[in-house]
N, CA, C and O atoms as a GROMACS GRO file, in nm:
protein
  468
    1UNK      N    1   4.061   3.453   0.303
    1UNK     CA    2   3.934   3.400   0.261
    1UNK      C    3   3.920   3.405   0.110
    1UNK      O    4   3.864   3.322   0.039
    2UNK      N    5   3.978   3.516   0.074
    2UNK     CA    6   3.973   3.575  -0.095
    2UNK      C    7   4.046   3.434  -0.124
    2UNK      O    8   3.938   3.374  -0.130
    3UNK      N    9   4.100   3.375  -0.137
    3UNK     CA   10   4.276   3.343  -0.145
    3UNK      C   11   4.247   3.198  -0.286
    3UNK      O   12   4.315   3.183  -0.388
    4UNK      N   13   4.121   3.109  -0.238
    4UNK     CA   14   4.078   3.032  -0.316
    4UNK      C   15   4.033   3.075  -0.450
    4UNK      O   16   4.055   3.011  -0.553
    5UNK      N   17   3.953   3.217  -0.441
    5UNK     CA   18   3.926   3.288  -0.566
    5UNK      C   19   4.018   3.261  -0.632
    5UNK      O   20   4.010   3.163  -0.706
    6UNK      N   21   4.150   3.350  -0.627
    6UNK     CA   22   4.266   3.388  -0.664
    6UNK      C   23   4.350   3.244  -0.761
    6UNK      O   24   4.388   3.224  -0.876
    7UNK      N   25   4.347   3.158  -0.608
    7UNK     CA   26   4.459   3.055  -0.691
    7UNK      C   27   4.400   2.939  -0.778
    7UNK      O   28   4.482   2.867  -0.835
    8UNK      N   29   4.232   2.907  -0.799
    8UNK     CA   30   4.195   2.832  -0.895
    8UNK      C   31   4.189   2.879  -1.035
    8UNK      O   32   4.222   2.805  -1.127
    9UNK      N   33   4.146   3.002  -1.054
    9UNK     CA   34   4.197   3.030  -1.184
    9UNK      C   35   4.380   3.069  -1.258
    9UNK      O   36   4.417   3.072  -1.375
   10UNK      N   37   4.442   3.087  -1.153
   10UNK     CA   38   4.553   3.081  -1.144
   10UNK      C   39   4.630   2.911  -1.217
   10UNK      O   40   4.706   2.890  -1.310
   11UNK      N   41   4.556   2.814  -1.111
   11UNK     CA   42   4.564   2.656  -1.169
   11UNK      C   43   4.531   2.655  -1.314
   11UNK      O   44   4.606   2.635  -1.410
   12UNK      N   45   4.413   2.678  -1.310
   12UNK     CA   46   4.350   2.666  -1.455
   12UNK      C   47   4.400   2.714  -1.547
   12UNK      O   48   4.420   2.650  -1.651
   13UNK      N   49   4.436   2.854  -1.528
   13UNK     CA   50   4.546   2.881  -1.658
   13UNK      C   51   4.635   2.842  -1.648
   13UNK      O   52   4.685   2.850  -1.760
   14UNK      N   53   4.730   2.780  -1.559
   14UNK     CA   54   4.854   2.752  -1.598
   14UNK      C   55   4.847   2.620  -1.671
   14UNK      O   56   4.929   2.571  -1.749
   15UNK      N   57   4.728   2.573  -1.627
   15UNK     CA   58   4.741   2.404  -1.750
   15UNK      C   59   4.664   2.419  -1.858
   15UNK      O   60   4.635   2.306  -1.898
   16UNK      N   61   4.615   2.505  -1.927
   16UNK     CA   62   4.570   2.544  -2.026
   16UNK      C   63   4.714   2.616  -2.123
   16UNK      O   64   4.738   2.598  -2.242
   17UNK      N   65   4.777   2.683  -2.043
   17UNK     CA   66   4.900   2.772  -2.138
   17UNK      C   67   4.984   2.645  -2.138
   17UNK      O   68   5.033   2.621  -2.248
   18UNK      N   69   5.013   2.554  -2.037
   18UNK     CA   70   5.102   2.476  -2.096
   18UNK      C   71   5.053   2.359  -2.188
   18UNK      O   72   5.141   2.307  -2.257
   19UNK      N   73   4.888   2.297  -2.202
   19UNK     CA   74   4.838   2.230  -2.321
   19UNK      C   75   4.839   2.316  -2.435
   19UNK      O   76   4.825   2.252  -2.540
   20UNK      N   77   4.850   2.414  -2.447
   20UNK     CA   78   4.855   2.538  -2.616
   20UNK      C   79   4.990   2.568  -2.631
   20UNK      O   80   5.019   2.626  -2.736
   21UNK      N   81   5.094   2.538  -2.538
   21UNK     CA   82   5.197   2.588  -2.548
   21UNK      C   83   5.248   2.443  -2.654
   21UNK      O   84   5.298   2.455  -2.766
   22UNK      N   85   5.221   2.319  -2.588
   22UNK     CA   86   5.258   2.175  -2.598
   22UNK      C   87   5.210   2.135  -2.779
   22UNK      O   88   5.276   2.077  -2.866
   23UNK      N   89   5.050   2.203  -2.783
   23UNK     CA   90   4.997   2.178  -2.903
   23UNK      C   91   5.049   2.240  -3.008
   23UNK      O   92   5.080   2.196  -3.119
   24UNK      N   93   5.058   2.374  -2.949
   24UNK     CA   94   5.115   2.472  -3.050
   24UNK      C   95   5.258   2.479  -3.117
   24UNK      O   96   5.288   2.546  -3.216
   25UNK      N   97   5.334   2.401  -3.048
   25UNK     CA   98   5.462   2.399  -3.072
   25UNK      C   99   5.508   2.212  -3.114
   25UNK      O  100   5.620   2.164  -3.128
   26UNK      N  101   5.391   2.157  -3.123
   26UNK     CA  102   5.396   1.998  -3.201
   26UNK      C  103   5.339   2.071  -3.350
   26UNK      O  104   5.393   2.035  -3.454
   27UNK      N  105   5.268   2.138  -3.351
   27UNK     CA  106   5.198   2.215  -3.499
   27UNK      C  107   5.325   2.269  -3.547
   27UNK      O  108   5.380   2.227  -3.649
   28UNK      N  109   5.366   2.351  -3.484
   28UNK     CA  110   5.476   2.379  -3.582
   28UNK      C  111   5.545   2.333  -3.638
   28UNK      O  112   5.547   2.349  -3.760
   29UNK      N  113   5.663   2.227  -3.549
   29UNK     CA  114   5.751   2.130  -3.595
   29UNK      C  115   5.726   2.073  -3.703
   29UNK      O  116   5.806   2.070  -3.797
   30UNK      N  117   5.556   1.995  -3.705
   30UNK     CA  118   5.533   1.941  -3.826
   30UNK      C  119   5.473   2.007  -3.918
   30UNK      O  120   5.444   1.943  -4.019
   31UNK      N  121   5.440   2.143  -3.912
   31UNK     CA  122   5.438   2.235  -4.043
   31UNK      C  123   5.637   2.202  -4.109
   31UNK      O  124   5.681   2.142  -4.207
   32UNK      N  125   5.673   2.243  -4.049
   32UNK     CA  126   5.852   2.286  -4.068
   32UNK      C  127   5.887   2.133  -4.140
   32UNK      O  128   5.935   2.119  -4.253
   33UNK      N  129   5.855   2.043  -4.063
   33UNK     CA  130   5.915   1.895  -4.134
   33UNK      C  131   5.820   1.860  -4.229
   33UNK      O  132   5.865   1.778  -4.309
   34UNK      N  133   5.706   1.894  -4.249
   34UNK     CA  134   5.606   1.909  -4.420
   34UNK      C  135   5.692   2.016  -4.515
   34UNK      O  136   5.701   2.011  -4.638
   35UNK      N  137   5.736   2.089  -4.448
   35UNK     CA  138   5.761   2.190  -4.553
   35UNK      C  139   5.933   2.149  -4.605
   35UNK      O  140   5.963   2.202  -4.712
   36UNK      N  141   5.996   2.100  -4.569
   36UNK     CA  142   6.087   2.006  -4.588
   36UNK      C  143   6.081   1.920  -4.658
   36UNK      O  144   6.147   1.928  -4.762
   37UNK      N  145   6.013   1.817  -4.638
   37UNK     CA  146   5.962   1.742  -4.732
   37UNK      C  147   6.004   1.576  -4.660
   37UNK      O  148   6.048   1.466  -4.693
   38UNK      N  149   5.970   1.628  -4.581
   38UNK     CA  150   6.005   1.475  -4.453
   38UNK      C  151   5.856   1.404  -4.479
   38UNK      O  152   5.750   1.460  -4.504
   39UNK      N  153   5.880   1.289  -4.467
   39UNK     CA  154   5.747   1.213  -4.470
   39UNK      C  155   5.656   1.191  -4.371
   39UNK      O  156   5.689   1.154  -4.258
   40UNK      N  157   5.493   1.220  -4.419
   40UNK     CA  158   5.435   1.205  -4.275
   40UNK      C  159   5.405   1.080  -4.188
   40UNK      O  160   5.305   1.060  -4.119
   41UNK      N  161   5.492   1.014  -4.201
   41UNK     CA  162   5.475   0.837  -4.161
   41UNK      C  163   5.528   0.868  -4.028
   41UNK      O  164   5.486   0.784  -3.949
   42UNK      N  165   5.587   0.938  -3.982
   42UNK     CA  166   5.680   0.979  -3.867
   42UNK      C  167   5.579   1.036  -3.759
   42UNK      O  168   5.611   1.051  -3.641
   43UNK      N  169   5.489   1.057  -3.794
   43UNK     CA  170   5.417   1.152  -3.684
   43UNK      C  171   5.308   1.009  -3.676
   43UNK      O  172   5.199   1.028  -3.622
   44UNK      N  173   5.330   0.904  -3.716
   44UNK     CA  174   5.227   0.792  -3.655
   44UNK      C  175   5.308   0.700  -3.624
   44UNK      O  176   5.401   0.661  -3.695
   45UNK      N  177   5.267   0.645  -3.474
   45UNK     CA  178   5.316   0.510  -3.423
   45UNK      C  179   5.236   0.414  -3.457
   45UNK      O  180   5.128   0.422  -3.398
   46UNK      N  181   5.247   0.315  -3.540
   46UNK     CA  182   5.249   0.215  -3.580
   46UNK      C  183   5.262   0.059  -3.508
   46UNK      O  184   5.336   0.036  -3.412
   47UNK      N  185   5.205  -0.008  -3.553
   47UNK     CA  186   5.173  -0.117  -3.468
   47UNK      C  187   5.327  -0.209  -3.492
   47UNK      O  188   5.339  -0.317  -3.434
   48UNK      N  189   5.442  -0.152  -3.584
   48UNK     CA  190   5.588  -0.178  -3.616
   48UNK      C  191   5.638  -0.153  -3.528
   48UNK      O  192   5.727  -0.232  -3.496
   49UNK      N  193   5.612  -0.021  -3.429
   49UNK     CA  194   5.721   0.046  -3.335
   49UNK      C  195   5.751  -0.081  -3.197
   49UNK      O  196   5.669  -0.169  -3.173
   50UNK      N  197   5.863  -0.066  -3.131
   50UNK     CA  198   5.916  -0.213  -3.099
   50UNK      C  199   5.871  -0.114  -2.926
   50UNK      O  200   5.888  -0.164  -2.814
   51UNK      N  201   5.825   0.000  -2.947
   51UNK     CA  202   5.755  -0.003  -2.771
   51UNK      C  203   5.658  -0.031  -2.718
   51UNK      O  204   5.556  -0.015  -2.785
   52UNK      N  205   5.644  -0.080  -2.592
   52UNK     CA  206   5.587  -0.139  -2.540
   52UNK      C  207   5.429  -0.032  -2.526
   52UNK      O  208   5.422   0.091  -2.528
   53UNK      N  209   5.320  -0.129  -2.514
   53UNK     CA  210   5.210  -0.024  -2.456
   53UNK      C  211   5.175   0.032  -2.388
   53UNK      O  212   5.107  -0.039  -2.315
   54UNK      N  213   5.174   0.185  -2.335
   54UNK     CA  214   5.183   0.275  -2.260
   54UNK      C  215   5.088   0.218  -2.170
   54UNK      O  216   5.104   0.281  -2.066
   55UNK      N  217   4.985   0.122  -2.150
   55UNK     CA  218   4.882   0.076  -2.054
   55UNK      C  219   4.994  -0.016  -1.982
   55UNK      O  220   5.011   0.014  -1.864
   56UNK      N  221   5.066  -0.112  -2.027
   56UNK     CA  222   5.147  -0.152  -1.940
   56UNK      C  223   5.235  -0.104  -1.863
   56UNK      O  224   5.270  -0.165  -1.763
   57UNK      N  225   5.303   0.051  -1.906
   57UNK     CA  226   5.398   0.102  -1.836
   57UNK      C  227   5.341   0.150  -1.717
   57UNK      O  228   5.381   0.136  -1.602
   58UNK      N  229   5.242   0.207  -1.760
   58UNK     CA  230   5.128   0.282  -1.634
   58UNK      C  231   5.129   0.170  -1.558
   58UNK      O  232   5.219   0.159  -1.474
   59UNK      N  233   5.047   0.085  -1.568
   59UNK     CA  234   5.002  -0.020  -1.497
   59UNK      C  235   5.161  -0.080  -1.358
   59UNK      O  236   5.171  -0.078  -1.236
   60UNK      N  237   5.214  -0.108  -1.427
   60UNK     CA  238   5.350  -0.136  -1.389
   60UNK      C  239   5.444  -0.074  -1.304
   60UNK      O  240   5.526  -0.125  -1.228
   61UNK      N  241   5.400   0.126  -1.347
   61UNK     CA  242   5.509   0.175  -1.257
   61UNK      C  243   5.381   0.268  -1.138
   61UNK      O  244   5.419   0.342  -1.047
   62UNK      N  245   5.258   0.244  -1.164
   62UNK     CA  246   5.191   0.226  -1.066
   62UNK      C  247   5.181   0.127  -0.987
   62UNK      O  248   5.183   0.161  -0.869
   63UNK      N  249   5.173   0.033  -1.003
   63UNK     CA  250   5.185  -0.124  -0.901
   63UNK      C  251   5.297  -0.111  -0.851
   63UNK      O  252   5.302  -0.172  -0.744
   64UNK      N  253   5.443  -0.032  -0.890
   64UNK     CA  254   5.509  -0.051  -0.804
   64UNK      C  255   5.570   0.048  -0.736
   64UNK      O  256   5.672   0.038  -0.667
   65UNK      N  257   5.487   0.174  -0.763
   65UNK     CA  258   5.480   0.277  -0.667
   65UNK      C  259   5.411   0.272  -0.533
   65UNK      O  260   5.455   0.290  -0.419
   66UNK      N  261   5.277   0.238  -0.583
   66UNK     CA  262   5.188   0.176  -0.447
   66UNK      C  263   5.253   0.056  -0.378
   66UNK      O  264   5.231   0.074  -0.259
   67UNK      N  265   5.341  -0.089  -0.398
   67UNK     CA  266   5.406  -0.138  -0.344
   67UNK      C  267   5.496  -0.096  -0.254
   67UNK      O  268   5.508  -0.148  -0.142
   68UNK      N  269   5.576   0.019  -0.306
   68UNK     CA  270   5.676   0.119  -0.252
   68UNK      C  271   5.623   0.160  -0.140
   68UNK      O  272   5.695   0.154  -0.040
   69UNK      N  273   5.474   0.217  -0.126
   69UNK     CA  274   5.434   0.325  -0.005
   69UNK      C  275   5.430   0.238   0.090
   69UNK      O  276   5.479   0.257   0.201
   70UNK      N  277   5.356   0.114   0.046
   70UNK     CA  278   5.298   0.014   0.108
   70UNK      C  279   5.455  -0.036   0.230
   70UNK      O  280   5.490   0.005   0.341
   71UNK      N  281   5.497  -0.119   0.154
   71UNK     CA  282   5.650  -0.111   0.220
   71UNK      C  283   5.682  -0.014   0.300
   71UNK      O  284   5.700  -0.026   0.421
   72UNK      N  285   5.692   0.102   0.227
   72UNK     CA  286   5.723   0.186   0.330
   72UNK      C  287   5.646   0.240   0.473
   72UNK      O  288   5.724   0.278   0.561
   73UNK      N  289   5.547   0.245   0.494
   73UNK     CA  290   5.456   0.261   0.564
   73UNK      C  291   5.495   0.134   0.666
   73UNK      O  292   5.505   0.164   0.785
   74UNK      N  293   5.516   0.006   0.633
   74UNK     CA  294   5.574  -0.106   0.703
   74UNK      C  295   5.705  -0.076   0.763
   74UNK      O  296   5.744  -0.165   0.838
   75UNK      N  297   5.777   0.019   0.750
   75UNK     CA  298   5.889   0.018   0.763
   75UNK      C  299   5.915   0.146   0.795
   75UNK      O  300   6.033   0.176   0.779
   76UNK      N  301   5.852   0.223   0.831
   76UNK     CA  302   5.844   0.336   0.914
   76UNK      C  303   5.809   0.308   1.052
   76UNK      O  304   5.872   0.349   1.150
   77UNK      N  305   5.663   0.207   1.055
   77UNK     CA  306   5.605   0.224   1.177
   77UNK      C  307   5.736   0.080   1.263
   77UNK      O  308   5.726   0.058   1.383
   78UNK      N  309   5.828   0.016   1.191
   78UNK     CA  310   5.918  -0.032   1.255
   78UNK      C  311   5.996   0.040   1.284
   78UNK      O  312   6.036   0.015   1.398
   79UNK      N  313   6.049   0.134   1.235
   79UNK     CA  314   6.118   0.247   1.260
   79UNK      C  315   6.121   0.309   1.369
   79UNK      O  316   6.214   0.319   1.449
   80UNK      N  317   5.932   0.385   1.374
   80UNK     CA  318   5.856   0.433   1.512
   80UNK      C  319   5.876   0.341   1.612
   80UNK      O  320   5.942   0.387   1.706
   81UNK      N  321   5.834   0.207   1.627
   81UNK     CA  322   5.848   0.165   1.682
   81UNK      C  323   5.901   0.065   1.781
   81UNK      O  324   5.868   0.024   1.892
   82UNK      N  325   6.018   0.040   1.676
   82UNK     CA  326   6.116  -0.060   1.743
   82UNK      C  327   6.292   0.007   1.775
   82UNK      O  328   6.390  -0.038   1.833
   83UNK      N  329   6.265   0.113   1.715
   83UNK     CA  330   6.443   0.196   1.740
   83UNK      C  331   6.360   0.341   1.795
   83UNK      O  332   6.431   0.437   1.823
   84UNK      N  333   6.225   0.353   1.808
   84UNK     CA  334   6.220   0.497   1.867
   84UNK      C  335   6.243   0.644   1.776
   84UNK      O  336   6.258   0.756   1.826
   85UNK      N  337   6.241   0.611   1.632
   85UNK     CA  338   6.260   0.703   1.540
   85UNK      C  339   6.133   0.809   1.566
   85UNK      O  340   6.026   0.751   1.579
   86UNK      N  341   6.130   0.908   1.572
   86UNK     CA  342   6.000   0.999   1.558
   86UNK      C  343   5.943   1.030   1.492
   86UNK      O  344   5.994   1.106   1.409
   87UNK      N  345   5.794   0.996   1.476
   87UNK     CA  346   5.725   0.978   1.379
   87UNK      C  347   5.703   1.081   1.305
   87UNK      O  348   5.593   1.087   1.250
   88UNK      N  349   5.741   1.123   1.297
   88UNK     CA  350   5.718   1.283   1.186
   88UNK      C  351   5.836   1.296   1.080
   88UNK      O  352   5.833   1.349   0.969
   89UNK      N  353   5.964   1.220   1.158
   89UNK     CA  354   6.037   1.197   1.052
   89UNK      C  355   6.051   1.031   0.960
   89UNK      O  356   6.099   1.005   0.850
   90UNK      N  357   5.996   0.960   1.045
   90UNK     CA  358   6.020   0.817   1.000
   90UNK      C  359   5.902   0.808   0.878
   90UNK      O  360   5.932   0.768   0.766
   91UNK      N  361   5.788   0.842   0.907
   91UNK     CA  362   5.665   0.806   0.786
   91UNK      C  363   5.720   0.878   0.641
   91UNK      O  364   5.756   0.838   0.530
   92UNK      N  365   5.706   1.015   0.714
   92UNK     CA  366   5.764   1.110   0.566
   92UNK      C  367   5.886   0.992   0.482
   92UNK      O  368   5.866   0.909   0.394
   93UNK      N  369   5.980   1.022   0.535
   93UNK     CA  370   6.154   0.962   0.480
   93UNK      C  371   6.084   0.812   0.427
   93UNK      O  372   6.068   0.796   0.306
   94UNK      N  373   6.055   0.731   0.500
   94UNK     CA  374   6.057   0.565   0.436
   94UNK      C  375   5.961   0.625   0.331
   94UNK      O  376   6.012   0.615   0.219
   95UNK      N  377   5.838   0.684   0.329
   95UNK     CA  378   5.770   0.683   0.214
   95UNK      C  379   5.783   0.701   0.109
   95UNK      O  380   5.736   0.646   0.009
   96UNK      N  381   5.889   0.827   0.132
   96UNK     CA  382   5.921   0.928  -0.062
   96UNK      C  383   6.068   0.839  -0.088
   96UNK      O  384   6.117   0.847  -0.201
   97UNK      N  385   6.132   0.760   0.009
   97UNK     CA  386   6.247   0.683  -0.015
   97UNK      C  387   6.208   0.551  -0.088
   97UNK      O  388   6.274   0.505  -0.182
   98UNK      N  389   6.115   0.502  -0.044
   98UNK     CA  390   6.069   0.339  -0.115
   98UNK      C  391   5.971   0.382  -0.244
   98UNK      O  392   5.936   0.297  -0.326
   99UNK      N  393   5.936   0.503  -0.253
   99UNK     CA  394   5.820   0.526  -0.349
   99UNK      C  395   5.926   0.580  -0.473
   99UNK      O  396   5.919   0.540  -0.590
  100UNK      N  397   6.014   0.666  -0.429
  100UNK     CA  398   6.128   0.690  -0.524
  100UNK      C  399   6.254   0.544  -0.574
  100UNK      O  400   6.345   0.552  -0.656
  101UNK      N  401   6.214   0.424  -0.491
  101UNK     CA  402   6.292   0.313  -0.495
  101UNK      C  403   6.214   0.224  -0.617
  101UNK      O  404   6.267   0.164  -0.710
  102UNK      N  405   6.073   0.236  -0.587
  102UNK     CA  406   5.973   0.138  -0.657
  102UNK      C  407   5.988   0.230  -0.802
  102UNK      O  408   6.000   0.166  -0.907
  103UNK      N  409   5.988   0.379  -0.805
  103UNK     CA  410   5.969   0.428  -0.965
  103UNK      C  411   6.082   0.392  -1.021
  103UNK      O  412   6.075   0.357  -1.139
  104UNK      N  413   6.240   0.392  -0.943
  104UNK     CA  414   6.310   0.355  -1.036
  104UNK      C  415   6.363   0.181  -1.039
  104UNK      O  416   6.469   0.125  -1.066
  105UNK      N  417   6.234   0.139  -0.997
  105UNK     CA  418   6.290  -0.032  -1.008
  105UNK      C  419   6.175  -0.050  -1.143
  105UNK      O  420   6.187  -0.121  -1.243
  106UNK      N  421   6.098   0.014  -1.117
  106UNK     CA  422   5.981   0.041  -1.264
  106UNK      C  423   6.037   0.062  -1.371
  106UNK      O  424   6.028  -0.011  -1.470
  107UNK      N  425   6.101   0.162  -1.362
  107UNK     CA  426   6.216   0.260  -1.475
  107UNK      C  427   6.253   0.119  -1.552
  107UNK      O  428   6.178   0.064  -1.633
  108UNK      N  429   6.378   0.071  -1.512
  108UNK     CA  430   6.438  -0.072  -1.530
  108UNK      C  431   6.367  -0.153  -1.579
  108UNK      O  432   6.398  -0.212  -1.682
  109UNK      N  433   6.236  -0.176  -1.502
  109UNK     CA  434   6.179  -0.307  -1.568
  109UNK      C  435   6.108  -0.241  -1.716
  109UNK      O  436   6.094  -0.308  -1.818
  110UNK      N  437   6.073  -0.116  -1.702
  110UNK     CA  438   6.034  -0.092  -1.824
  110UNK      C  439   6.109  -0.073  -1.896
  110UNK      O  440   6.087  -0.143  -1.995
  111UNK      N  441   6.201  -0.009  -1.907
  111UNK     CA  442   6.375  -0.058  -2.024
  111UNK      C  443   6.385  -0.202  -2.037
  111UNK      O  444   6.460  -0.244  -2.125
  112UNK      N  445   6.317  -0.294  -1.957
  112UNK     CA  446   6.344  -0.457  -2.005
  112UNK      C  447   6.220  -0.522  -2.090
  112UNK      O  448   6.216  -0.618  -2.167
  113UNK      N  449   6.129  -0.438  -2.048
  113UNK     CA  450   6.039  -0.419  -2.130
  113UNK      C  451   5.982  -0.391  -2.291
  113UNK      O  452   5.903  -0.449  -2.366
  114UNK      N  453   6.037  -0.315  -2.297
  114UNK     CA  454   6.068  -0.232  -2.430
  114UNK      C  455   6.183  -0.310  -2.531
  114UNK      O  456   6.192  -0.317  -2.653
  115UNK      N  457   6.280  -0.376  -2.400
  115UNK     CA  458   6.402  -0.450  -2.531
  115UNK      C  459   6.321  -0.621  -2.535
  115UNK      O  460   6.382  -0.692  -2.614
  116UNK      N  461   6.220  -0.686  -2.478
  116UNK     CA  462   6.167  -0.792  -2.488
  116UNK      C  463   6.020  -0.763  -2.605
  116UNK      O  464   5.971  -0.868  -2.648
  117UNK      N  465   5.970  -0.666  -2.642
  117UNK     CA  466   5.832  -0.647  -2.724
  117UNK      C  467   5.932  -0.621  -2.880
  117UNK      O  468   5.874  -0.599  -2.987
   0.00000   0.00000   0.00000
């Protein structure tokens, strides 16, 4: 019953130490490359940089993650139901198989992506 106490602050700090861990250790680097004498043009992306916009990648390798389940979910319950596969293993497997198929057909298109902008 305790058990919820326990593991939400548990959550909470662990994504707090790893945002201070993340911040704290981008601060440094660019203390170290100021103190060098590297230029600070480097720590801004620029409307020059030849990658694509992170709203499209999202957009993109979400549409074809949800495509993926979608499919898969089609192709489970053929599974279930036309070869007799058992459903406890057919939903699971087609799902994380076509959803892991769609991120890396995403992957790709966004590498074609990036060399077309």
């Amino acid at each position: 019953m305790g058990s919820e106490v326990i593991i939400m602050p548990i959550i909470m700090g662990v994504i707090f130490a790893i945002a201070y861990l993340y911040f704290s250790t981008r601060n440094k680097e660019r203390l170290a490359l100021i103190e060098k004498g590297a230029d600070a043009s480097i720590f801004v992306r620029g409307k020059s940089g030849k990658a694509a916009p992170i709203w499209k990648i999202i957009i993109l390798n979400l549409a074809l993650l949800l495509m993926g389940i979608g499919a898969a979910i089609f192709v489970a319950s053929i599974l279930h139901y036309s070869l007799g596969v058992d459903e406890e293993v057919a939903y699971p497997g087609a799902i994380f198989l076509m959803a892991g198929v769609g991120l890396m057909v995403g992957f790709n298109m966004t590498k074609k992506l990036d060399k077309e902008d």
